[in-house]
TINU-331916 format. One line per 5 residues: number of its first residue (from 1); for each residue x, y, z of C-alpha. Coordinates in Angstrom, 1 decimal. Layout:
NUM) X/Y/Z; ...
REM end
This chain:
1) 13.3/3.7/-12.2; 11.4/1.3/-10.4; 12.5/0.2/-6.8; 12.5/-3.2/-5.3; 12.1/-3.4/-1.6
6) 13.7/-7.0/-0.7; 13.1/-8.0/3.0; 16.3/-8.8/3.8; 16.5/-9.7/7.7; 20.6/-8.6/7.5
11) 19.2/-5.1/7.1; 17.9/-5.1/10.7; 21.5/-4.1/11.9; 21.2/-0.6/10.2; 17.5/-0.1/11.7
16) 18.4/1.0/15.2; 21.6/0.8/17.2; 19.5/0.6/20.5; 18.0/-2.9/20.7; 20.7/-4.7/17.7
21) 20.2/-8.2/19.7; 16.3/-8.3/18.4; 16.5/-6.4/15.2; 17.7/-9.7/13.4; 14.5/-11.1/14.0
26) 12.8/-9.8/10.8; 12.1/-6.6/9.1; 8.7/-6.9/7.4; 7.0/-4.5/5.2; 5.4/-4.1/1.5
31) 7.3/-4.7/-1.7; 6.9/-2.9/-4.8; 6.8/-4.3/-7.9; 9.9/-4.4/-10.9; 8.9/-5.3/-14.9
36) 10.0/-9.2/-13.9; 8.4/-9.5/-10.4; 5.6/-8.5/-8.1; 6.9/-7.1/-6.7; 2.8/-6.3/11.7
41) -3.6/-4.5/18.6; -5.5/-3.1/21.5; -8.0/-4.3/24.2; -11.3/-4.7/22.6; -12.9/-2.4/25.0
46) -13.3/0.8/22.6; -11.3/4.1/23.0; -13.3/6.5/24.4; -11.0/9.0/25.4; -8.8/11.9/23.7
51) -5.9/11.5/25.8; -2.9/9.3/26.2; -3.3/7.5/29.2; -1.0/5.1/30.7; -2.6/2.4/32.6
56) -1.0/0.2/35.5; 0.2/-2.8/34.2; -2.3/-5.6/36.1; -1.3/-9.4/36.2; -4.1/-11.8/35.5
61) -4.9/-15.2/36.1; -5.9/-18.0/34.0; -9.5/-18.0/34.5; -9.4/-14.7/33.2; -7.3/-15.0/30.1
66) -9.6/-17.9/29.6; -12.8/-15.6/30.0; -11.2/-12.6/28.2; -10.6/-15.0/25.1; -14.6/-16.3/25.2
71) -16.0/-12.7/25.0; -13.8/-12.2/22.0; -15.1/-15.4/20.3; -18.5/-14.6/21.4; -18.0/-11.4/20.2
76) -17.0/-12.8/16.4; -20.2/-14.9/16.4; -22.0/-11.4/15.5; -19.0/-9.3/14.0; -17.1/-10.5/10.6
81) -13.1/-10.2/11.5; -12.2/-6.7/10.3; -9.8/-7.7/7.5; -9.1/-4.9/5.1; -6.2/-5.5/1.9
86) -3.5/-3.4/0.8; -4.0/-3.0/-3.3; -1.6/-3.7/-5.7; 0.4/-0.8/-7.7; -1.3/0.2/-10.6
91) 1.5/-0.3/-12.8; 0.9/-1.2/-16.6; 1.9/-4.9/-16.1; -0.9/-5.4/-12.9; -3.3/-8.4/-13.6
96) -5.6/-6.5/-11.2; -8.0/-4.8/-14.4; -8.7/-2.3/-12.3; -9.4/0.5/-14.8; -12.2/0.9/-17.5
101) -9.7/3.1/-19.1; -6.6/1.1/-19.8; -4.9/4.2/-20.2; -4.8/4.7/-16.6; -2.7/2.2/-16.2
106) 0.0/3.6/-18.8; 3.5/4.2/-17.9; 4.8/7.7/-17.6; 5.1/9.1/-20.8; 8.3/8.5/-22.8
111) 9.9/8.9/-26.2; 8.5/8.4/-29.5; 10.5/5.5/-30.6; 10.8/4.3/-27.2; 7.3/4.8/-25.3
116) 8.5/2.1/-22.5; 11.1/4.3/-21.6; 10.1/7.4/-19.5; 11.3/10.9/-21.3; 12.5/12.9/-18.1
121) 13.1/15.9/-20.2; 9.1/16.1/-21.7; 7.3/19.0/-20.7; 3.8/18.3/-19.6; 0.5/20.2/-19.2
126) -1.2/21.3/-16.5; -3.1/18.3/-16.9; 0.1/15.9/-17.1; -0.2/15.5/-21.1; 2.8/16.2/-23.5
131) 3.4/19.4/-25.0; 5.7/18.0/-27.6; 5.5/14.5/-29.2; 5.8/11.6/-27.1; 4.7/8.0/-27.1
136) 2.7/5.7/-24.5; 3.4/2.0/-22.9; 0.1/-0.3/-22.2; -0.4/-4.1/-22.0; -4.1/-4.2/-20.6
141) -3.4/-7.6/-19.7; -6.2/-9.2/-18.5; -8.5/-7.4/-21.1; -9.8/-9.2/-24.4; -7.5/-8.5/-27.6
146) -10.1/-7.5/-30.3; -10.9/-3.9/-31.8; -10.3/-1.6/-29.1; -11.4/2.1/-28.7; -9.6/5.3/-27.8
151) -10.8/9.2/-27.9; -8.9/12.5/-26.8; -9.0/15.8/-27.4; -6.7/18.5/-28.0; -4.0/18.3/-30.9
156) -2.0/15.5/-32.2; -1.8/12.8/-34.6; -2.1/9.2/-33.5; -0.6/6.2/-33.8; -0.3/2.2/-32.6
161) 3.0/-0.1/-33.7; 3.9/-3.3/-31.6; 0.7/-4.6/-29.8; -1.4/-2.2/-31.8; -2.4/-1.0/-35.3
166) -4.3/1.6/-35.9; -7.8/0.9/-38.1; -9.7/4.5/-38.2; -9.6/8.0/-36.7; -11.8/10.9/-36.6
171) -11.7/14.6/-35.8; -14.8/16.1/-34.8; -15.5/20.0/-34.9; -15.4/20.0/-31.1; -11.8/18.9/-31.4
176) -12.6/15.2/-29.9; -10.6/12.5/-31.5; -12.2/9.2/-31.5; -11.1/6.2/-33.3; -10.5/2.3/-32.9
181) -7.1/0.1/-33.1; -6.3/-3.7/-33.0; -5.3/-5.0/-30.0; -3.2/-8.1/-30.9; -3.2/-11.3/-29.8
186) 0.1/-12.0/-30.4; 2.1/-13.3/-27.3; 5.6/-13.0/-26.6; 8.1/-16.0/-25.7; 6.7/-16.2/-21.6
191) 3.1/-16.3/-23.0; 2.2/-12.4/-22.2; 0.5/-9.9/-24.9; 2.7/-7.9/-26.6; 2.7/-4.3/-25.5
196) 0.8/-1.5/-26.7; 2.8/1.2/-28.1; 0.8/4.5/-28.8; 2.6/7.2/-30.5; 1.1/11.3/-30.5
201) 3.1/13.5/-32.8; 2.7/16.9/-34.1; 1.8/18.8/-30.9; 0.6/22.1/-30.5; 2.0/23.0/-27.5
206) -0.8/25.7/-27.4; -3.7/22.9/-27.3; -1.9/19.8/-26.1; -3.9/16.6/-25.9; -5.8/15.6/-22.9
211) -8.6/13.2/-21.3; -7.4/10.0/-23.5; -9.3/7.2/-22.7; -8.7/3.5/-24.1; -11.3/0.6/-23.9
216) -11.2/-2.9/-24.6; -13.0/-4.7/-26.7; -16.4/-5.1/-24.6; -16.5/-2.0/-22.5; -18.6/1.8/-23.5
221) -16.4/4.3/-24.6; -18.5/7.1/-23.2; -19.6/5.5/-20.0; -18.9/7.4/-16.8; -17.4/4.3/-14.8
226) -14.2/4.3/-13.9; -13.7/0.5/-12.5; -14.0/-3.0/-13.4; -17.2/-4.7/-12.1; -14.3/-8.1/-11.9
231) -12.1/-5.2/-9.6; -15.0/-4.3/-7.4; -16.3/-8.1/-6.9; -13.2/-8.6/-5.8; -12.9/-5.8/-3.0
236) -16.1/-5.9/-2.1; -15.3/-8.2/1.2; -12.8/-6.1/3.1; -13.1/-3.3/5.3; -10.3/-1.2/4.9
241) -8.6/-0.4/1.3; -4.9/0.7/1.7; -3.5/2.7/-0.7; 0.1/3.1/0.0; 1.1/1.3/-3.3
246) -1.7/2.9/-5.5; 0.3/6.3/-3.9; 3.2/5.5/-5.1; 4.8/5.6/-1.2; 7.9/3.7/-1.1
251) 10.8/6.2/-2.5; 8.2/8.7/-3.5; 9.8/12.3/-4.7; 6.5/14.0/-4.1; 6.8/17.6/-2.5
256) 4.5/19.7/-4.0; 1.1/19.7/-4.5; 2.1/20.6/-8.3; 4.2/17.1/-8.3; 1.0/15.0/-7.9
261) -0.5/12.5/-10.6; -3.3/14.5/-12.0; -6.9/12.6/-13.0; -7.3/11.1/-16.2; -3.5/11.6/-16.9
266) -1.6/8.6/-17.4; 1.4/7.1/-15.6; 2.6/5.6/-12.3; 0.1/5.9/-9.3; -3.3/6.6/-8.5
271) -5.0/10.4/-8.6; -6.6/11.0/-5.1; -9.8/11.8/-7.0; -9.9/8.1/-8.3; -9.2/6.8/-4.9
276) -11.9/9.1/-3.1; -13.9/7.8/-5.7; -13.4/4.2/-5.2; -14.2/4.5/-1.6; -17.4/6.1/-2.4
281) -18.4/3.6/-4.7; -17.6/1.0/-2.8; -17.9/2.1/1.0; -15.1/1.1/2.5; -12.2/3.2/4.6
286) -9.0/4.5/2.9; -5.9/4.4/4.7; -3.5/6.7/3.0; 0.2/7.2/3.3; 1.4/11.2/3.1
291) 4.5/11.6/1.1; 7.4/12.2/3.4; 8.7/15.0/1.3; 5.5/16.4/1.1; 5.4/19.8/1.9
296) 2.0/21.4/3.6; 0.7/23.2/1.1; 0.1/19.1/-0.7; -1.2/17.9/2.9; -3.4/21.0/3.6
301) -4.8/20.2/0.1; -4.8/16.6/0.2; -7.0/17.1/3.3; -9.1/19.7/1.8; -9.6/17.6/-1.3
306) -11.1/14.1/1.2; -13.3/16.8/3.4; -14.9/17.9/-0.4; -15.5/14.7/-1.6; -14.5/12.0/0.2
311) -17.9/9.4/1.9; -18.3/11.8/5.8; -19.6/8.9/7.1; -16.3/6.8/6.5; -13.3/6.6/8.5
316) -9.8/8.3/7.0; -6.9/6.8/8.3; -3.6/8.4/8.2; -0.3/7.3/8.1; 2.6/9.5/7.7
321) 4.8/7.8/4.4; 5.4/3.8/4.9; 7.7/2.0/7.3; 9.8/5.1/8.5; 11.9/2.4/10.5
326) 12.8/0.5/7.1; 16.1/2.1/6.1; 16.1/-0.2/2.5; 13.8/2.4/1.9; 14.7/6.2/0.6
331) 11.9/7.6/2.9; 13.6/6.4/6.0; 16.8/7.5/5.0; 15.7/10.7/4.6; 13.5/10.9/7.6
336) 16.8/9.8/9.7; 19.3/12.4/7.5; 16.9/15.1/8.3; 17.2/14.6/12.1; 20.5/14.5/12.0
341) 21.0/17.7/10.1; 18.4/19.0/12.3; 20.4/18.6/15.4; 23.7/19.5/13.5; 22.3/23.0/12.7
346) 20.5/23.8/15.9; 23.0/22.4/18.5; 26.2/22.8/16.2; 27.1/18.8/16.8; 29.5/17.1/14.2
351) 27.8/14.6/11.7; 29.2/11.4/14.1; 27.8/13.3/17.1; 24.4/14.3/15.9; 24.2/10.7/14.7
356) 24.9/9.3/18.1; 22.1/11.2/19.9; 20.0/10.4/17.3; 20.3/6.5/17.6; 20.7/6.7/21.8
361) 17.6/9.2/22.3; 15.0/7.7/20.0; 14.9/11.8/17.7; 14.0/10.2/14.4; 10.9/7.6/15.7
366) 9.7/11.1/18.0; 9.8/13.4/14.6; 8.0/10.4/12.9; 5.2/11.2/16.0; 5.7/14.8/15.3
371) 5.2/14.8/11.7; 1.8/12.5/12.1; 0.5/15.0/14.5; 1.3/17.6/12.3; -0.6/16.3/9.3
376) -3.5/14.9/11.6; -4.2/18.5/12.9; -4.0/19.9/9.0; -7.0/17.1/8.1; -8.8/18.0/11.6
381) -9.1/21.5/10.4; -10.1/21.2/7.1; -12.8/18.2/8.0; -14.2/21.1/10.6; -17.2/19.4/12.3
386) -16.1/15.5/11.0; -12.7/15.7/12.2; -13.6/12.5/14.7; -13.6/10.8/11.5; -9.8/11.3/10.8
391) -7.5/8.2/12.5; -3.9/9.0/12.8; -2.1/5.8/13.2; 1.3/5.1/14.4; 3.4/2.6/12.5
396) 6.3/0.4/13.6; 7.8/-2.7/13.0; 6.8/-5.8/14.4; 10.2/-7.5/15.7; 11.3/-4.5/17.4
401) 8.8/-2.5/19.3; 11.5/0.3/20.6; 10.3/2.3/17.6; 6.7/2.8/18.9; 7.3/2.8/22.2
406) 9.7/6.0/22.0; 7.2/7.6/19.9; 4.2/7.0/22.3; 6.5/8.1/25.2; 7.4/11.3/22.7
411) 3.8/11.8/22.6; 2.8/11.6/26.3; 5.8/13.6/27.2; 4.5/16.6/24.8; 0.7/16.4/25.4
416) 0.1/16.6/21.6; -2.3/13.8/21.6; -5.2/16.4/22.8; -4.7/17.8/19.5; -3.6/14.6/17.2
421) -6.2/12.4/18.7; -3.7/9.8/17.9; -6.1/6.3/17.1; -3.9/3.9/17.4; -0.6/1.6/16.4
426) 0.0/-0.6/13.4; 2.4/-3.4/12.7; 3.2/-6.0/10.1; 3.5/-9.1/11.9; 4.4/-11.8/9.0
431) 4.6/-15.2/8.7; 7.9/-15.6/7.9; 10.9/-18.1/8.5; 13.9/-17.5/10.5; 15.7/-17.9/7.5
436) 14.4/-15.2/5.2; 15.0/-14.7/1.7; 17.9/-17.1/2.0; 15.3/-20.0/3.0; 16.3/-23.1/0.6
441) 13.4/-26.0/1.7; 13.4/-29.1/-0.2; 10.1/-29.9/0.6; 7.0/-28.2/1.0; 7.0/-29.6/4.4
446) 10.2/-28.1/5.3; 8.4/-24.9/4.6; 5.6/-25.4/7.0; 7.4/-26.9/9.8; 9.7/-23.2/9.4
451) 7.0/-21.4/9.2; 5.1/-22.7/11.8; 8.0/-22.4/14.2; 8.5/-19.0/13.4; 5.1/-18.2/14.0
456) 4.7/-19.8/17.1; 8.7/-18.2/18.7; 8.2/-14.7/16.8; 5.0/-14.1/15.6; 2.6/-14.6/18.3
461) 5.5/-12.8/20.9; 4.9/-9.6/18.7; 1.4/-9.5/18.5; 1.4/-9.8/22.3; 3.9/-7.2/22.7
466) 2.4/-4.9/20.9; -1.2/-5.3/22.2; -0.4/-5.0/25.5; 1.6/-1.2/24.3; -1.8/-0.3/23.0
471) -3.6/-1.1/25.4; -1.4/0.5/28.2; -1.7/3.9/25.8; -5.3/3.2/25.5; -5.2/2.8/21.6
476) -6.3/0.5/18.8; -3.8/-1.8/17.2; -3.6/-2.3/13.4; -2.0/-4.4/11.3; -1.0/-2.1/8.1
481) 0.2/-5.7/6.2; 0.5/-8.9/7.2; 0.3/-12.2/5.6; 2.8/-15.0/4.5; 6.2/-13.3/3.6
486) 8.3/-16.4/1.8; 10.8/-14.6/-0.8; 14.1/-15.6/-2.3; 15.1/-17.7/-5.5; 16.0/-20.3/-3.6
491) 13.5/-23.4/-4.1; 11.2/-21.2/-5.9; 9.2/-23.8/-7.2; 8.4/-25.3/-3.8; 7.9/-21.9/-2.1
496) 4.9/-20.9/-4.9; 3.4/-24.9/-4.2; 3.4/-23.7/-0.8; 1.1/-20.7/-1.7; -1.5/-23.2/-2.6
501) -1.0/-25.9/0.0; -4.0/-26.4/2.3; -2.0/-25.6/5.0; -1.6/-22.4/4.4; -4.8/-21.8/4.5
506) -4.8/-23.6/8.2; -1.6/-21.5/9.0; -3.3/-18.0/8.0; -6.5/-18.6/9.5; -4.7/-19.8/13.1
511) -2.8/-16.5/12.4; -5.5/-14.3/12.0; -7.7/-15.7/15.4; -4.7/-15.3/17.4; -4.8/-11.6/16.1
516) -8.3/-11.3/17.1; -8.5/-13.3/20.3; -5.0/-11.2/21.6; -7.3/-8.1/21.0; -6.2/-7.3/17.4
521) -8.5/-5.3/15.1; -8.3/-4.3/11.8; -6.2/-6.5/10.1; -4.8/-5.0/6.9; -3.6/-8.0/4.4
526) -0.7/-7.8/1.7; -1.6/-7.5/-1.1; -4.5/-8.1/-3.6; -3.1/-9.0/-7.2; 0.2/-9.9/-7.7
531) 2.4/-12.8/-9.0; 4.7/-15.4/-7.9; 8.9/-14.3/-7.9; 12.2/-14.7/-5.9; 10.4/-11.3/-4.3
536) 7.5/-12.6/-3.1; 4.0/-14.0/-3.1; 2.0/-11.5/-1.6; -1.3/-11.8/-3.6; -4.4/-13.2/-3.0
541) -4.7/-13.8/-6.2; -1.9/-13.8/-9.2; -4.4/-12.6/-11.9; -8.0/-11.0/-11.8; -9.1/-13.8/-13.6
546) -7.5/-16.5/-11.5; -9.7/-19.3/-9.9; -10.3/-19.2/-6.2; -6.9/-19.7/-4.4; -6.0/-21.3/-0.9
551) -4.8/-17.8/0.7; -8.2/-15.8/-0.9; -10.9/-18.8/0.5; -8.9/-18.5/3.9; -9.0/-14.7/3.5
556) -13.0/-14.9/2.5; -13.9/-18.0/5.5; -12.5/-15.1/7.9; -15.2/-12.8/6.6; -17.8/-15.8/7.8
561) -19.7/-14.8/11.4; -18.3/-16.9/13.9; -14.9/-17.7/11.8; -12.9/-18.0/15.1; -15.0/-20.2/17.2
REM end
């Protein structure tokens, strides 16, 4: 089943009973994509120390907010804003042609006569391939139609119907199948390819197929590369890759390390050896998102798995699931249930009174700290002698800082940080309008003079905030998403002209030097590829192959020396 996370501000009410008057200011956070749609700063002095420290609050004059602001713009004149970019989910629909083998991108696998829909029941392999027949689901959008390759080894018989026929297969005495199909052209009625659908019967359960790899028309069959040159152009820029969609975060059932995607097995989500291995191709961070159900046996692995391969020389963030405060998503209603039938066991409280001390004293936002600290001390010990490369990071939400603060005050309180080495906070500070996903402009410059309001009422208050908390904890702030945030089916058409107005581009790149000049560093942006819908517009781009856009030239002039002067 695929989830839809719709930022709806009316869910603030059920985030936290303790501040309710500002929670209906905005929830922000990442959306995950459905079949129709696709789918929030510290000083700039560096951290030098491994302790929590609070500093005295010190009141400042203009002259030197004026002169803190010129060192930062002198400072960009040398040093390209630190923007990094949430990718898209690899799901088989993505425009993002990421993959050199399109079945990567797959969907789980599913029934013979019905490969689109996922057969819950199939046994898999060790190796996360059938042990009975089954059938695949692929577009490969993006990728020429023509005669496409496939090869596999292992038993079954193969087969193409729909967006694929068959035109040879061979068995070779090594047991590698090789062979080529059509890939059509044909489009269906809202100008997509049709699907792939790719059919294995007559399994032997006793050498079940594994390693299939498809290639369009174009690519090497046998080649070694596992991305796109068009996917790495286009991350080349940024800093930081995020992979909390790639991980399949948001409402992720992950607990053992037996549950995770396994490499050249398709379906949904990324294998950690293909993301270690784009961040070595590619040198840039990963920022991962832990599974909240994850048990530590998969972190103590996961951790083990990055100190064996992962670049030493790059930094690992860590962030423990995705927006624990956003109770639209399963994680955080588990995380809060948890606490709750935490306190109900060890103190023997009723459900209505655990829940009350949970809400007044802040329990679920100090396990959240807990649990980070937890998993940051698992990746310490397995990175051994590079463990100042691992970068715990808090996150909260941007319209209510109550979240982090009782965490940070959690983590003061305990002395823990000696041992988490907490780096810093992250929020999601979108541009947004007060009205949300109920916004119905009749102009595009409706849209702008909402947006810009917001920005300049909300927006810039939060940053603010939120810099000043870091910097009186003596840590980084990070924005783990941020961007434009206009959703809802109202107006849609003049919502996705907005997305390529030039003053978006004016509005995001104001956004961004205000993140900088308050102190702000890496800047995390949402997302890469994805297209227009009532539940968002959150790419840079809505295809690979698209021109260049207003929000990705904005994006790339940010990258320029000097961008904020």
């Amino acid at each position: 089943m695929w989830f839809i996370k719709i930022r709806n501000l009316l869910l603030a009410n059920i985030i936290t009973l303790s501040i309710p008057s500002i929670l209906f200011l905005g929830i922000s956070g990442c959306v995950a994509k459905t079949e129709t749609a696709a789918r929030e700063i510290s000083s700039s002095t560096p951290v030098t120390k491994n302790t929590v420290k609070v500093t005295e609050k010190k009141t400042s004059n203009t002259t030197n907010k004026t002169q803190n602001k010129v060192k930062t713009s002198e400072l960009a004149i040398e040093q390209k804003f630190p923007m990094g970019i949430n990718l898209s989910s690899d799901v088989s629909w993505s425009r993002s042609k990421m993959w050199i083998n399109i079945a990567k991108s797959a969907r789980d696998w599913g029934y013979v006569d019905k490969p689109y829909q996922p057969n819950p029941d199939l046994k898999l392999s060790a190796q996360g391939y059938p042990l009975s027949d089954a059938g695949l689901f692929f577009e490969g959008y993006e990728y020429q139609p023509g005669v496409w390759q496939f090869s596999y080894q292992g038993s079954g018989e193969i087969s193409f119907t729909a967006g694929g026929s068959l035109i040879e297969v061979n068995r070779r005495a090594d047991g590698t199948v090789r062979g080529t199909f059509d890939r059509s052209a044909k489009m269906r009625a809202d100008g997509s390819l049709i699907p792939v659908h790719l059919m294995l019967k007559n399994i032997d359960p006793n050498n079940p197929p594994s390693n299939l790899k498809i290639v369009a028309a174009g690519y090497d069959l046998d080649s070694d590369a596992i991305y796109t040159q068009e996917f790495l152009n286009f991350i080349k820029p940024f800093k930081i890759l995020r992979y909390m969609d790639l991980m399949e975060t948001n409402e992720s059932t992950i607990k053992t390390w037996g549950d995770r995607l396994k490499p050249n097995a398709p379906g949904k989500g990324v294998a950690f050896e293909d993301l270690i291995a784009l961040s070595n191709i590619t040198n840039k961070e990963a920022w991962i998102t832990l599974p909240h159900l994850a048990d530590d046996e998969y972190i103590r692995q996961t951790a083990r798995l990055f100190a064996q391969q992962y670049n030493p020389n790059l930094n690992l963030y860590l962030e423990n699931s995705n927006e624990l405060w956003n109770r639209s998503f399963s994680q955080s209603r588990d995380f809060h249930a948890s606490t709750i039938d935490k306190l109900m066991r060890e103190e023997g409280l009723s459900p209505a009174a655990a829940t009350a001390k949970v809400e007044k004293e802040g329990i679920t936002q100090k396990a959240v700290v807990d649990r980070l600290c937890h998993i940051s001390n698992i990746f310490r010990q397995e990175f051994g002698t590079k463990a100042d490369k691992i970068k715990p990071v808090l996150a909260g939400q941007a319209a209510n800082s109550w979240h982090i603060k009782k965490g940070l005050e959690h983590l003061a309180a305990t002395g823990q940080q000696e041992n988490c080495n907490l780096d810093g906070i992250a929020i999601a500070p979108y541009l947004n309008t007060q009205y949300g996903p109920e916004f119905n402009p009749t102009s595009v410059d409706e849209v702008f003079e909402e947006m810009e309001a917001y920005y300049q009422a909300r927006v810039k208050p939060w940053i603010t905030e939120h810099a000043q908390l870091a910097k009186q904890y003596n840590l980084k702030l990070y924005a783990y998403e941020g961007g434009q945030h206009l959703n809802g089916e109202n107006a849609l058409d003049i919502k996705i002209a907005a997305q390529n107005d030039p003053r978006m581009g004016t509005l995001l790149k104001d956004y961004f030097c205000f993140w900088q000049d308050s102190g702000g560093e890496d800047f995390v942006f949402f997302s890469s590829i994805n297209d227009h819908s009532k539940y968002g517009h959150w790419g840079l781009k809505t295809s690979i192959n698209e021109g260049e856009t207003v929000k990705h030239r904005a994006v790339m002039d940010m990258l320029k020396p000097g961008s904020c002067l």
